[in-house]
Backbone as a ProteinNet text record, in pm:
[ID]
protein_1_A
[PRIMARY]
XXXXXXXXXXXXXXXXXXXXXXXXXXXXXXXXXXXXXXXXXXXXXXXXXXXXXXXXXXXXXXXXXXXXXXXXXXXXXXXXXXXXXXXXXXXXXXXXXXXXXXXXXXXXXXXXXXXXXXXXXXX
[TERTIARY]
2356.4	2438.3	2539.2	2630.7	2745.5	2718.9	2818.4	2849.5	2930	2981	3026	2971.4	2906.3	2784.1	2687.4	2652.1	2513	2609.6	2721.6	2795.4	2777.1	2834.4	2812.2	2685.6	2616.1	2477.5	2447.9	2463.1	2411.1	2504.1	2613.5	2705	2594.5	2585.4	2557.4	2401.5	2300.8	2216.9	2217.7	2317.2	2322.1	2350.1	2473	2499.9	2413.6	2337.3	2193.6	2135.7	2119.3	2010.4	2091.4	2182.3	2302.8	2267.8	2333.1	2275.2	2141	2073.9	1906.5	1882.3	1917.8	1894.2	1970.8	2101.1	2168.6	2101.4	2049.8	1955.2	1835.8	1722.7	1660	1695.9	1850.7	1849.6	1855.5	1963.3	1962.5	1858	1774	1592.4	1492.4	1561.6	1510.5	1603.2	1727.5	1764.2	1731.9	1703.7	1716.9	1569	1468.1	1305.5	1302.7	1390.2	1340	1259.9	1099	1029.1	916.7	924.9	840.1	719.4	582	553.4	415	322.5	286.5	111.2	17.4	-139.4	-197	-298.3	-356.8	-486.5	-619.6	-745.7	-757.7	-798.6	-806.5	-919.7	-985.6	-1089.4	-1016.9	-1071.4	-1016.4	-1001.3	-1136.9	-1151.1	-1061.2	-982.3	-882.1	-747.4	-696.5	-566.9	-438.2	-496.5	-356.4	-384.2	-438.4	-483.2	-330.9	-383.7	-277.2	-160	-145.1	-7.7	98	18.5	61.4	90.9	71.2	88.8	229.4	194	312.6	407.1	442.3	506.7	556.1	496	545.7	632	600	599.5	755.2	799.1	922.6	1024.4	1011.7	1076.8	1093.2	1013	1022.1	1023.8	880.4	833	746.5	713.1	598.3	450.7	353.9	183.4	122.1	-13	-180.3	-233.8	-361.8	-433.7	-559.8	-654.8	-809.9	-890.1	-932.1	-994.8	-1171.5	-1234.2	-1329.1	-1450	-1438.5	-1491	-1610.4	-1610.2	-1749	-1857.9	-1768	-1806.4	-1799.5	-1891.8	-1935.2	-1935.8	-2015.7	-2052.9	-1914.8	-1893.1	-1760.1	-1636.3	-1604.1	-1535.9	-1581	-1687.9	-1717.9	-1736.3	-1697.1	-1742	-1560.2	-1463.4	-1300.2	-1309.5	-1371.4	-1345.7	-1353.4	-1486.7	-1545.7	-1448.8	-1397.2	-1331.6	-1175.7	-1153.9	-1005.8	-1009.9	-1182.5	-1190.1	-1089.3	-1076.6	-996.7	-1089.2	-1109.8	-1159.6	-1136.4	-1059.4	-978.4	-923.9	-889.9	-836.4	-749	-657.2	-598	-573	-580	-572.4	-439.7	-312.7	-213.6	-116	-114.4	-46.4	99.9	185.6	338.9	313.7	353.9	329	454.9	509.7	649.6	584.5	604.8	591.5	734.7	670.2	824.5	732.1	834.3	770.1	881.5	934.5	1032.2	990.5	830	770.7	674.9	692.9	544	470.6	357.2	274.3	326.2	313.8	352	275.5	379.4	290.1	330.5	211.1	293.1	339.7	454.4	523.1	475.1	419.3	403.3	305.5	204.3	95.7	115.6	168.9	144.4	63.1	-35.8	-125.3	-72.9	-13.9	44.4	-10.2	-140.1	-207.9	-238.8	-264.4	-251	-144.4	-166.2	-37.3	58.7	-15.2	81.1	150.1	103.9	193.1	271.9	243.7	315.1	452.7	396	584.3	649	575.7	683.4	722.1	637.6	740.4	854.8	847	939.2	1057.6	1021.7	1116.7	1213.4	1160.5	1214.5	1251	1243.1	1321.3	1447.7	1480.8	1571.9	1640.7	1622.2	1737.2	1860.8
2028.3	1957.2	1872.8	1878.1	1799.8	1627	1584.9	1445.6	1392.1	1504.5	1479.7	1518.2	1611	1663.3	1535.7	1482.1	1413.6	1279.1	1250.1	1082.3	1152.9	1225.9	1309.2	1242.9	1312.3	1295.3	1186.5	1087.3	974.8	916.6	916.8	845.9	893.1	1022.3	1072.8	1026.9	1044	941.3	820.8	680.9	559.7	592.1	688.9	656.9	685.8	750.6	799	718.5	622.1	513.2	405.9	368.5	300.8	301.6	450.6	498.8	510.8	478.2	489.1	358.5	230.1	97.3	67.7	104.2	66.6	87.7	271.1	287.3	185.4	153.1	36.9	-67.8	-128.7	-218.2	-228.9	-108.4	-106	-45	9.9	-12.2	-105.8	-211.7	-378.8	-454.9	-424	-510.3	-441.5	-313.2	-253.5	-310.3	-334.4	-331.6	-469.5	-585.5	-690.9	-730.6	-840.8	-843.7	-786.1	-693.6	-546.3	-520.2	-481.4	-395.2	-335.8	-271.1	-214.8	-233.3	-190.5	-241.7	-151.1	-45.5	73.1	77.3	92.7	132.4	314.7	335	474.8	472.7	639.6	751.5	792.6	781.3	873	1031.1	1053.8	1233.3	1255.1	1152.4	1167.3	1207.6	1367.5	1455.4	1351.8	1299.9	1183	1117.1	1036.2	903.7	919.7	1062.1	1046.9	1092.8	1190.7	1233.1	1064.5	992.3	811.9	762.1	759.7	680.7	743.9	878.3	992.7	915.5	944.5	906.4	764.6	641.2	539.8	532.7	610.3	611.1	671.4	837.2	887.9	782.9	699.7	606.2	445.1	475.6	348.2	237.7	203.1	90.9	38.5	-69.5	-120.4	-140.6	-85.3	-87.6	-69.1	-220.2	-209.6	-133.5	-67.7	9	0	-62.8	-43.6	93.6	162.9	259.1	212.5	248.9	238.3	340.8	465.8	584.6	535.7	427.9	399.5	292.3	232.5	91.9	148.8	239.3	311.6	178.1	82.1	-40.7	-131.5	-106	-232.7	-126.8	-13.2	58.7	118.2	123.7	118.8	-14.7	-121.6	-232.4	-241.6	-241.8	-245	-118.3	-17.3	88.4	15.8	-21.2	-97.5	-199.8	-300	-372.2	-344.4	-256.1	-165.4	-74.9	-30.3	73.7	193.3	210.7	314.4	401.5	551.8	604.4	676.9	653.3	770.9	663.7	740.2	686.1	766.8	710	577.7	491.7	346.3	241.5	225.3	193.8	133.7	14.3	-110.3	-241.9	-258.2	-320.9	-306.1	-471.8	-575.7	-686.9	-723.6	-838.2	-913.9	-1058.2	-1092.6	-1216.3	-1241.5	-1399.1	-1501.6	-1529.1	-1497.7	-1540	-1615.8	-1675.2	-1823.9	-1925.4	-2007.9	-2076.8	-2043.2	-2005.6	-1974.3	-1835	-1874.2	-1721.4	-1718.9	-1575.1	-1502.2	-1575.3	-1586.9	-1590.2	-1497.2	-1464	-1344.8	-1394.5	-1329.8	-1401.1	-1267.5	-1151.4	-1085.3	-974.9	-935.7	-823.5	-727.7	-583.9	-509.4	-374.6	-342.8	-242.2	-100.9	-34	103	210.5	258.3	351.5	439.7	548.6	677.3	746	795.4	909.1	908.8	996.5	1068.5	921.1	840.8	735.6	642.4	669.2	597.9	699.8	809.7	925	897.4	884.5	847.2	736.6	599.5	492.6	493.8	577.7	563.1	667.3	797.7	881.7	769.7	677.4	601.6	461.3	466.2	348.7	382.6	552.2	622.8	633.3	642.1	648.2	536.8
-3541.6	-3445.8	-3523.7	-3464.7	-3549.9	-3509.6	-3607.9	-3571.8	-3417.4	-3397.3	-3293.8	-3174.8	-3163	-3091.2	-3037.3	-3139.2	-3163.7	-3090	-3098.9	-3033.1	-2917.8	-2844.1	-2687.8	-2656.9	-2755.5	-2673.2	-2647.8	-2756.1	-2732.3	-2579.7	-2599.3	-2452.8	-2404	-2352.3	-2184.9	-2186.7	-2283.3	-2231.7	-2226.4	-2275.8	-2258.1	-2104.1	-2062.4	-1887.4	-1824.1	-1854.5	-1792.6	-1765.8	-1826.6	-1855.6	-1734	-1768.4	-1699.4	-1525.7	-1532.9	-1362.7	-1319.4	-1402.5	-1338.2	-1341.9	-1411.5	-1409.9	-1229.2	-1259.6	-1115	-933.5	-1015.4	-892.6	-894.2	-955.7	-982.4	-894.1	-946.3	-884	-763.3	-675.1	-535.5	-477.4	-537.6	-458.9	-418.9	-521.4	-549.2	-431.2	-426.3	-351.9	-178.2	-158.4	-26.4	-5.4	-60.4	-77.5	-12.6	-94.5	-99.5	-151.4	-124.9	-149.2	-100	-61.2	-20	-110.8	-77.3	-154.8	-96.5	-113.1	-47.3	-116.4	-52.1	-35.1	-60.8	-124.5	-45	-83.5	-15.6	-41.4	-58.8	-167.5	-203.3	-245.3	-293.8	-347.1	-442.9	-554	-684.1	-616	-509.1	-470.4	-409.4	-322.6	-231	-220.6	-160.2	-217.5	-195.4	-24	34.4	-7.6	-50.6	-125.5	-283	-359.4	-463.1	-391.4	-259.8	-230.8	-189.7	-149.7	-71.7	-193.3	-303.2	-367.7	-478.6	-463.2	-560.9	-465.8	-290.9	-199.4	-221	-319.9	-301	-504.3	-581.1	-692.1	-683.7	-566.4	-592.2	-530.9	-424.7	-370	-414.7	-557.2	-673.1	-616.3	-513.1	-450.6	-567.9	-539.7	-594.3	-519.5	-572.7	-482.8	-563.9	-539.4	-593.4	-473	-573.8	-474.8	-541.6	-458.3	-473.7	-483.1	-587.3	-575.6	-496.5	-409.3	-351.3	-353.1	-445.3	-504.7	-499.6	-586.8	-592.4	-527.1	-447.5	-366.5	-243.9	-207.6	-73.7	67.9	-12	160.1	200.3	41.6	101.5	172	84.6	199.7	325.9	361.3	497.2	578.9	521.1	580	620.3	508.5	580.3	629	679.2	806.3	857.4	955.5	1058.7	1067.3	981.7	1040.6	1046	1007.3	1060.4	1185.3	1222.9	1292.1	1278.4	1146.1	1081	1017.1	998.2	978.1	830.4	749.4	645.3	567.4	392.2	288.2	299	227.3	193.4	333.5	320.8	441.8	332	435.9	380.1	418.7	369.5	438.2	373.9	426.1	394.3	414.9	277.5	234.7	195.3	278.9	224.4	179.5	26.3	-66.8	-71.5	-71.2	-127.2	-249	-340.3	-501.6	-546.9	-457.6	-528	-531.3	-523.2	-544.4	-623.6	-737.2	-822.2	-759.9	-768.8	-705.3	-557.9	-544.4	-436.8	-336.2	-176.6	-56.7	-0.9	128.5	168.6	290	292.4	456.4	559.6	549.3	646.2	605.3	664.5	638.4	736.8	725.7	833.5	779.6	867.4	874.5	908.8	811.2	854.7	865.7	844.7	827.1	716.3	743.9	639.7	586.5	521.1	498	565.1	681.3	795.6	817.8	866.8	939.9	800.3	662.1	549.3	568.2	611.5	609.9	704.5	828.8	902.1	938.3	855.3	860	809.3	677.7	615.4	646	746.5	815.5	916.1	987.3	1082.3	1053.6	944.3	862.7	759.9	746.5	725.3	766.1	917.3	1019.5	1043.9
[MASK]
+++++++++++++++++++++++++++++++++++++++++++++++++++++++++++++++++++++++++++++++++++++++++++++++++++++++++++++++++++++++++++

């Protein structure tokens, strides 16, 4: 590869880098302080498809694996009266006072209903 070859390259990946920071940022700013909750099963296919789902849309989400804590995840069924993993909450923090508070908890469901919040928040 030439010398001049090899400067090319380097530009077009600095802009690379450039345009993927920018996208970053306007995901950060469209998000807000957004981020998202999820109780999962390591065994669980939607459990990893929900979270791939929050990973391509470069959200931010903790997620409790519960694989092995059989009572306590049946104890948040019962008190979700939700039946299925992943359980998923959509959490707005103000983190301009030190640690995060959260100004809002909402209970969105599974999968199916993590796609189409986010189908109808597309619109």
């Amino acid at each position: 590869m030439s010398e001049e070859e090899t400067i090319q390259q380097e530009v077009e990946e600095e802009f690379e880098e450039q345009e993927e920071f920018e996208e970053q940022e306007e995901v950060e700013e469209s998000t807000g302080n957004k981020h998202y909750v999820l109780i999962t099963k390591s065994s669980c296919p939607c459990c990893s498809k929900a979270m791939d789902l929050l990973k391509e849309k470069r959200l931010e989400f903790v997620y409790t694996d519960m694989e092995n804590a059989p009572k306590a995840l049946a104890s948040t069924k019962d008190q979700l009266s939700w039946e299925t993993v992943p359980m998923i909450w959509e959490q707005e923090i103000d983190w301009d006072d030190g640690p995060g508070k959260i100004l809002g908890n909402m209970f969105i469901g599974g999968l199916q209903q993590l796609e189409s919040h986010f189908s109808d928040s597309d619109d």
